[in-house]
N, C-alpha and C positions, 0 to 999 in steps of 0.2 A: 302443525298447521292450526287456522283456528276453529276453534269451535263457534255453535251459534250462541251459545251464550256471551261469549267473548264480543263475534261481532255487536250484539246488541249493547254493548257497553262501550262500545268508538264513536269518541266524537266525528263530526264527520272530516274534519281534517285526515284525521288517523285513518278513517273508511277507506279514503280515497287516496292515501298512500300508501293504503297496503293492498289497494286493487292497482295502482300503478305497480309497485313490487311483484303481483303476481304476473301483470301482463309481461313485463320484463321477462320472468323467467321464462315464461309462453313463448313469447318470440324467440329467447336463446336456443330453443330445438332440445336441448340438454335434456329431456325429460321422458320418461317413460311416456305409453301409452298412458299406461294406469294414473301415470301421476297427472298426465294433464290433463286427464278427466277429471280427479280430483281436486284441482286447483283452479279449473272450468268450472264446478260446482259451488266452490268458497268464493270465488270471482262472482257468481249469480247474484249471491247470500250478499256480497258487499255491495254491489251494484243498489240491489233493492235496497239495505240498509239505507246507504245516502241518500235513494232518491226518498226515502220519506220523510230523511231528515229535512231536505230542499223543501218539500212539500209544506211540514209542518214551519218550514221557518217563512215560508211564504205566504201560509195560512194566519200566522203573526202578524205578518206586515201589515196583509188586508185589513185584518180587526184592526190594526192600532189605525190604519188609514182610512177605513168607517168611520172611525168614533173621530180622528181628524176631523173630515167630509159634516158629520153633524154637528160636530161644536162649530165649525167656519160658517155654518150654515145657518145654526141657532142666533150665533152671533152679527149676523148679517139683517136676522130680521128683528132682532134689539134696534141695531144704528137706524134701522127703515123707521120704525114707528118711532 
């Protein structure tokens, strides 16, 4: 399974298909207790990875869409005066 070092190095496509993979095996029943604690727990770890990846790629956006917002805005009071 993975470790956390591992997941920290998924992009988040990869995150998020190998928390689909896990859920699959979760629903097939096939699975020890034990193991689907353990796979409950790697599921957490991928879950959090992604959403910070979302996070951070969203945090991007804003900046890039700030800095948008002020040059349209700079540029607005060029054309006025």
């Amino acid at each position: 399974m993975l470790t956390e070092n591992e997941i920290k190095e998924l992009k988040f496509e990869e995150g998020l298909e190998k928390l689909e993979e896990l859920v699959a095996q979760l629903d097939d029943g096939d699975l020890s207790l034990e193991e689907s604690i353990s796979y409950y727990e790697i599921g957490i770890k991928l879950k959090s990875h992604c959403e910070k990846l979302l996070k951070t790629a969203e945090l991007k956006i804003l900046k890039v869409s700030d800095k948008e917002k002020i040059v349209t805005e700079e540029l607005k009071a060029i054309d006025n005066e």
